[in-house]
C-alpha positions as CSV (number, residue, x, y, z in Angstrom):
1,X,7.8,88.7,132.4
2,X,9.7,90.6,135.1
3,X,12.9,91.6,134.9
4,X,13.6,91.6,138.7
5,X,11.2,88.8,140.6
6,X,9.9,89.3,143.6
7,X,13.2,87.5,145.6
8,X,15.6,90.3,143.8
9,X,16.8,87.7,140.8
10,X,17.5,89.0,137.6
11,X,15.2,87.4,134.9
12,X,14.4,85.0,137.4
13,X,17.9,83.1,138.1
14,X,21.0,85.9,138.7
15,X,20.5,87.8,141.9
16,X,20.9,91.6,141.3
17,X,23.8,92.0,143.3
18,X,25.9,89.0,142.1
19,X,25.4,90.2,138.2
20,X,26.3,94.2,139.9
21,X,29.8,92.3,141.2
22,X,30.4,90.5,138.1
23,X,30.1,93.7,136.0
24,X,32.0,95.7,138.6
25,X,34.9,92.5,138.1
26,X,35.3,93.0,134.8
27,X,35.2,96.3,134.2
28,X,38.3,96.3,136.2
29,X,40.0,93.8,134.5
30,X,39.2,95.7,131.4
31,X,40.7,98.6,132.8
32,X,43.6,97.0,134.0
33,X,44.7,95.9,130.6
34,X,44.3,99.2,128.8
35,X,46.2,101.0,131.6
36,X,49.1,97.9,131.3
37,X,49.4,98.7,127.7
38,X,47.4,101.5,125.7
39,X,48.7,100.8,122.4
40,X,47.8,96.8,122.8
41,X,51.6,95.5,122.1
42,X,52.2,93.8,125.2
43,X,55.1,92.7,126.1
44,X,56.1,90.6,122.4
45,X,56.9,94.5,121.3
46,X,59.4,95.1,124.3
47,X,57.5,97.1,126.3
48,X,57.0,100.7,124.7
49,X,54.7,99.7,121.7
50,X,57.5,99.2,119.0
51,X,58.7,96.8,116.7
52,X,61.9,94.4,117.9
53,X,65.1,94.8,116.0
54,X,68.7,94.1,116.3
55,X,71.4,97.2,115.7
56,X,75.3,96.9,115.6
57,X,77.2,99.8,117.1
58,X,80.6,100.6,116.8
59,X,81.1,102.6,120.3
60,X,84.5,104.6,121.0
61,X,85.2,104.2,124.9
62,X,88.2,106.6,124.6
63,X,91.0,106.3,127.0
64,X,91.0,103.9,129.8
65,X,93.6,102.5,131.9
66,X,95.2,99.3,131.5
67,X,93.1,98.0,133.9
68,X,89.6,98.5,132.8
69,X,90.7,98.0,128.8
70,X,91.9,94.5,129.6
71,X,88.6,93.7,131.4
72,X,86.6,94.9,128.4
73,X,86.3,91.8,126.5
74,X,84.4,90.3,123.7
75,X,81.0,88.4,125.0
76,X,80.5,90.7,128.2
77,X,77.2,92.2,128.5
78,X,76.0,95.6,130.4
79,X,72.0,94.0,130.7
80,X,70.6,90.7,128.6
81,X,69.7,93.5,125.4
82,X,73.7,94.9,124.8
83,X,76.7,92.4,124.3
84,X,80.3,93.3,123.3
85,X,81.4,91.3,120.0
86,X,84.3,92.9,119.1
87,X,87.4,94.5,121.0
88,X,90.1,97.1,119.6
89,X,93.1,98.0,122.5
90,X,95.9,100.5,121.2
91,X,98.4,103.2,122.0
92,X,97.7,106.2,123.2
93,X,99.6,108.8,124.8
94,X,100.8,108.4,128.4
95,X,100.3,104.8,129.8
96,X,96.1,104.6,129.2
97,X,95.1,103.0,126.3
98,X,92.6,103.8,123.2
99,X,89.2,101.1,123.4
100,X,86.9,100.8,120.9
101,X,83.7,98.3,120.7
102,X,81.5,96.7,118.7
103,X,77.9,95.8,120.4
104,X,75.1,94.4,119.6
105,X,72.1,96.3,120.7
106,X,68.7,94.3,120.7
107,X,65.7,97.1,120.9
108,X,62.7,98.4,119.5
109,X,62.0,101.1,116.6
110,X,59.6,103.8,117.7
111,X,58.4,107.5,117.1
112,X,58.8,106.9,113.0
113,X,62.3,105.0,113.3
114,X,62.6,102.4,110.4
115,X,64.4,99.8,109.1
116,X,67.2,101.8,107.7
117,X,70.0,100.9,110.6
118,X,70.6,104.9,111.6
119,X,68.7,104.6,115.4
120,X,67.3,102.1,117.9
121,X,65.8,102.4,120.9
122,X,67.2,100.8,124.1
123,X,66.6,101.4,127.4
124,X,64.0,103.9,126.5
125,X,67.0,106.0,124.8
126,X,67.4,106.9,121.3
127,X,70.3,105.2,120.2
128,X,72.3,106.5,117.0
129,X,75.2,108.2,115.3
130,X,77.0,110.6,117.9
131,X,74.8,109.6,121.0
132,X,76.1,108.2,124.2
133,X,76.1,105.1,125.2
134,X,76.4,103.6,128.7
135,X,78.0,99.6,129.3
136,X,77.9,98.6,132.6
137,X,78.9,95.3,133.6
138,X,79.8,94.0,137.5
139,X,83.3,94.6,136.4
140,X,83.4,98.1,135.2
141,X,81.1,101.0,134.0
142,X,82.3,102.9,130.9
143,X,80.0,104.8,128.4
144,X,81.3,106.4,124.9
145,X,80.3,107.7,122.2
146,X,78.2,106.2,119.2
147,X,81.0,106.5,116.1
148,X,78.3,104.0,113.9
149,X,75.2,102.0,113.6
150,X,74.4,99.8,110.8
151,X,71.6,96.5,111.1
152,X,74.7,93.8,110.4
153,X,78.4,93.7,111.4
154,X,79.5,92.2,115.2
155,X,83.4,92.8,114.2
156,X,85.5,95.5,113.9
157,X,86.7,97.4,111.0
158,X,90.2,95.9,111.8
159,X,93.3,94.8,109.4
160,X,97.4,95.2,109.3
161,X,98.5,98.5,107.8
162,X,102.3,98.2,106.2
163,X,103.7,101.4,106.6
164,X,107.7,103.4,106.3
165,X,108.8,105.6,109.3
166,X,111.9,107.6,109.6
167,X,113.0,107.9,113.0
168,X,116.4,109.8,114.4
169,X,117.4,106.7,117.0
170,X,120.2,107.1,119.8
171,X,123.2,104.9,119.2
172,X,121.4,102.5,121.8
173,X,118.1,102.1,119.9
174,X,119.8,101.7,116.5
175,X,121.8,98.7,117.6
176,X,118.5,97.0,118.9
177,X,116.1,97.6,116.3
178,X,115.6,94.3,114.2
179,X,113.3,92.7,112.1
180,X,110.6,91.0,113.7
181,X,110.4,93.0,117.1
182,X,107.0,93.5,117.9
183,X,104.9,95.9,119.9
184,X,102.4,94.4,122.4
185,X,99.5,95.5,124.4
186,X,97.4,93.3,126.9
187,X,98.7,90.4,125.1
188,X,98.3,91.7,121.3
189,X,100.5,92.6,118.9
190,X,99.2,95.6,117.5
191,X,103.2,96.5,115.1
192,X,106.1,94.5,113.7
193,X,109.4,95.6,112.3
194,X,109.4,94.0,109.3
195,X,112.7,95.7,107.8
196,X,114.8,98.5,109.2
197,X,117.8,100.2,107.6
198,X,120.0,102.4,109.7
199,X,123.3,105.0,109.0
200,X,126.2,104.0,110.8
201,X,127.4,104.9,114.1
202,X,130.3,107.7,113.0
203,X,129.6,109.5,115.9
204,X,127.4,110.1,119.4
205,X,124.8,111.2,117.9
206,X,121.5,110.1,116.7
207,X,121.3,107.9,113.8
208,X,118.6,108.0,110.9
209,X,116.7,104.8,110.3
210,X,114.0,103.7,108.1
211,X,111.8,101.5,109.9
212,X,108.8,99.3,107.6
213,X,106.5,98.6,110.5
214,X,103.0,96.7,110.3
215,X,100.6,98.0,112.1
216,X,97.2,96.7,113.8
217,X,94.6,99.4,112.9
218,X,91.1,100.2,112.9
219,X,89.0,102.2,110.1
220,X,85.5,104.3,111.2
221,X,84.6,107.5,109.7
222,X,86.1,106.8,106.4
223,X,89.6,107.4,108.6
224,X,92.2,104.4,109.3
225,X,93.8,104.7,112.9
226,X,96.8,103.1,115.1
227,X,94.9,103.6,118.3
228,X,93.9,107.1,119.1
229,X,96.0,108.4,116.4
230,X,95.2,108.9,112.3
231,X,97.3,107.4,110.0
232,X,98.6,110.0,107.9
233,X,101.7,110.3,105.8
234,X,104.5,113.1,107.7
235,X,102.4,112.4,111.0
236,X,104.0,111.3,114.0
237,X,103.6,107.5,115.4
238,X,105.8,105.8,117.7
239,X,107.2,102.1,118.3
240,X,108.1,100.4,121.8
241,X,109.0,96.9,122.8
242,X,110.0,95.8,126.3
243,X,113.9,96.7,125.2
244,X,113.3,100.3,123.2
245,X,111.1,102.9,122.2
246,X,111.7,105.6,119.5
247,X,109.0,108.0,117.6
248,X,109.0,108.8,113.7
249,X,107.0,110.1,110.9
250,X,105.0,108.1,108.5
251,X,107.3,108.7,105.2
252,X,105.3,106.1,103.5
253,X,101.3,105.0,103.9
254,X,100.5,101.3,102.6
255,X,103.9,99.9,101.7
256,X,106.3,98.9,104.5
257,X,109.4,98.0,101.8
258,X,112.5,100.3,101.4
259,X,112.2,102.7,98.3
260,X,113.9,100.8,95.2
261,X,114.8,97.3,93.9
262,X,117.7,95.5,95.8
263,X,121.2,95.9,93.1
264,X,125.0,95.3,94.0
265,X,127.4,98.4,93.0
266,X,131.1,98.7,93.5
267,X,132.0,101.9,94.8
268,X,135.5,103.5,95.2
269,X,135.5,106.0,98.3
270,X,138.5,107.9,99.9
271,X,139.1,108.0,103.3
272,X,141.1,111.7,103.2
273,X,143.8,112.3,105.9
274,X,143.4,109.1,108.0
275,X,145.4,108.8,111.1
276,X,147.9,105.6,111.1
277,X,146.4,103.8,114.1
278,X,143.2,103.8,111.9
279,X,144.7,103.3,108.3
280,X,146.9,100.2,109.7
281,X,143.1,98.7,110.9
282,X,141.4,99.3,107.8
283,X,142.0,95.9,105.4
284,X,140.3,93.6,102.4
285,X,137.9,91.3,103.3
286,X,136.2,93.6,106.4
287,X,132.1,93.6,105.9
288,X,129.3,95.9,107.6
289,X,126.4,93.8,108.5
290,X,122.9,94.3,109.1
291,X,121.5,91.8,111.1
292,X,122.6,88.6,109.7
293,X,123.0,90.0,105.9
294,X,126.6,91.6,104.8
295,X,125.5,94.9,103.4
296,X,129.3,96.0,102.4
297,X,132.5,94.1,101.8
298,X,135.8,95.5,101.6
299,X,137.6,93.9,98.2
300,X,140.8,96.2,98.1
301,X,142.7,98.8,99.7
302,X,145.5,101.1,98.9
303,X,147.2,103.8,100.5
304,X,149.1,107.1,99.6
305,X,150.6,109.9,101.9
306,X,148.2,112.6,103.0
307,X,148.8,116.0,101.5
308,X,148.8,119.1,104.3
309,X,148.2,122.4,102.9
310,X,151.2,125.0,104.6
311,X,151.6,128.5,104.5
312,X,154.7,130.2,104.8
313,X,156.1,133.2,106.3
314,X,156.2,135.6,103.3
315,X,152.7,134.3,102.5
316,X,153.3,131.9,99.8
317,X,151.4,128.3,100.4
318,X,152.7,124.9,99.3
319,X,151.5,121.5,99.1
320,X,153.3,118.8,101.2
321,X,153.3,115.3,102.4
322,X,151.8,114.9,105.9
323,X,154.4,113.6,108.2
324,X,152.2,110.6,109.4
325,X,148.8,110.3,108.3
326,X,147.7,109.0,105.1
327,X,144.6,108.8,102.4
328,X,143.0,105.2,102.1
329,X,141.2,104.3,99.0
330,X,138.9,101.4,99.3
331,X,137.2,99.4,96.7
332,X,134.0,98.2,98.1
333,X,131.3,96.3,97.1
334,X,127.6,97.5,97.9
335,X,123.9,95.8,98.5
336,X,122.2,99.5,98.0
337,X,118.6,100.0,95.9
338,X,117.7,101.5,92.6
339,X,114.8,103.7,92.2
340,X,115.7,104.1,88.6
341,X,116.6,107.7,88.7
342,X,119.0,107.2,92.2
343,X,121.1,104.7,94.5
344,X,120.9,104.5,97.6
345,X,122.9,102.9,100.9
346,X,120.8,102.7,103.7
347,X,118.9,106.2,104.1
348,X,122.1,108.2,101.6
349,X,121.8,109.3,98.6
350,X,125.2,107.4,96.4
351,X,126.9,109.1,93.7
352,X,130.3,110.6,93.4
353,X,131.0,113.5,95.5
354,X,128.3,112.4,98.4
355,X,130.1,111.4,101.5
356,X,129.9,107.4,102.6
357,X,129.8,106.3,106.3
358,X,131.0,102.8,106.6
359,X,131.0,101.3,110.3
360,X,132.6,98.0,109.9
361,X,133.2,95.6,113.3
362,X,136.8,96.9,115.0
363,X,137.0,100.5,112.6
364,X,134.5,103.2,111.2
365,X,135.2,105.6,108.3
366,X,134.0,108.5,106.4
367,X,135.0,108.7,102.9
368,X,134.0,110.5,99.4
369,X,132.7,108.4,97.0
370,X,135.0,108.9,93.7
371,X,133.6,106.4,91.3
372,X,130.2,103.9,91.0
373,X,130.0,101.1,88.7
């Protein structure tokens, strides 16, 4: 039998050149699909031959301005494959602001990445620990740096940090800070006063005040931070509300209370050498309050004549009464705390000898503390 008949067929029913078309048909169809995709993993395989996996990524966009932080918000996505699920906004210096994301990166593992959470690739990038990454939405276009990747995780590292500052406030601060005040940014409260003890005003200048503050921080690296800033014990961190701002030191890391347990004392103090406009003002029953809470009370009062120290002209010095002014003893009664080894009145150490401000509401005095029961 012929393999070609006499009317060009192939083994007497394909003609020759149909069969030569088929073949030529598929061959390029064949082609086609190995050029499409080499390593046979189609599209199931995103593309590049790998294997699909999810990564989560915890992304520090460093400083932005208020504007572009508040449009970066939990559930926006730079392309269907990379979605913001978690959003941390907080103080920096000058009037930008410290954003850090979590994302969720859906990509492939390829070129011996495994299943082990430290890379992914997306967007034909290499995606890990230190890298770059770019989010680009129709509202912005920021890009930061890869601070972690682990396979689980869509929130934040957040929680609230108590912590103790002392702060030097101007006379104008000191009357306004009070418990509950809270510091806000782009809607959320990232510190509360929750307690704040501050020396009297006995003069112009600035007053010490310990402030217990709770703070809204976030923890990467193994670090805890109140925005852009460590938390550290001695390191500087600052407060503001719409009213006041002041900065302080940490003196205290994970414990916003005042040092001691709460006791009542009676002190003696004398007021040396005090003028009569001010003696004739000073009286039993006065109280110094702190907010709503007496602190002092005033439960007795004497008075004796002043001694002046003169000199005279052969050089001999005597001890007399001063004409006018006069020394006030006061008996008052204290809400100060006990560390167990010292008592103290606000921020001041109490004991006889120490010097005691007292800034009741029409008079302040300074006095030595004589005795403490």
């Amino acid at each position: 039998m012929n393999v070609i008949d006499e009317n060009g067929r192939l083994f007497g029913r394909v003609n020759v050149y149909d069969a030569l078309v088929v073949l030529l048909v598929l061959g390029a169809i064949v082609a086609g699909v190995v050029f499409l995709d080499p390593l046979g993993g189609g599209d199931s395989a995103g593309g590049n031959g790998g294997e699909s996996a999810t990564r989560y990524a915890t992304v520090d966009l460093g400083n932005r301005s208020p504007a572009v932080a508040e449009r970066v918000a939990d559930g926006t996505t730079s392309a269907p494959d990379l979605t913001i699920t978690d959003t941390y906004v907080g103080p920096t210096d000058g009037k930008n602001l410290s954003v850090v994301v979590r994302v969720r990166i859906d990509g492939t593992l390829t070129d011996g990445e495994e299943s082990d959470g430290r890379s992914i690739t997306f967007a034909d990038t290499r995606v890990q620990r230190g890298s770059d990454l770019d989010i680009e939405t129709a509202e912005y276009d920021v890009a930061g740096e890869v601070l972690e990747l682990s396979t689980e995780g869509e929130t934040l590292n957040t929680s609230t940090l108590p912590v103790l500052v002392k702060a030097d406030l101007g006379p104008s601060t000191a009357a306004l800070v009070d418990r509950g005040d809270t510091y806000r940014i782009d809607g959320r409260t990232m510190a509360t006063v929750e307690q704040a003890v501050v020396n009297p005003r006995t003069n112009r200048t600035n007053r010490t005040g310990l402030v217990g503050l709770s703070l809204r921080t976030i923890r990467y690296d193994g670090a805890t931070y109140f925005g852009a800033d460590r938390v550290l014990v001695d390191r500087p961190l600052e407060f503001r509300t719409d009213r006041y701002a002041f900065s302080g030191t940490v003196a205290r890391w994970g414990n916003a209370s005042l040092p001691g347990d709460p006791v009542e004392r009676t002190v003696t103090v004398r007021a040396a050498n005090v003028p009569p406009h001010v003696a004739d003002r000073i009286e039993a029953g006065m109280v110094e309050r702190r907010g709503n809470a007496t602190i002092a009370r005033v439960t007795d009062v004497r008075t004796e004549p002043a001694s002046v120290v003169l000199t005279s002209a052969d050089g001999n010095i005597y001890e007399r009464e001063h004409p006018r002014n006069e020394d006030v003893f006061l008996t008052v009664e204290l809400r100060a705390r006990s560390t167990g080894y010292e008592l103290r009145f606000r921020t001041r150490r109490v004991r006889a000898g120490t010097t005691l401000p007292l800034d009741f509401d029409t008079v302040s005095v300074v006095g030595e503390v004589l005795d403490v029961q």
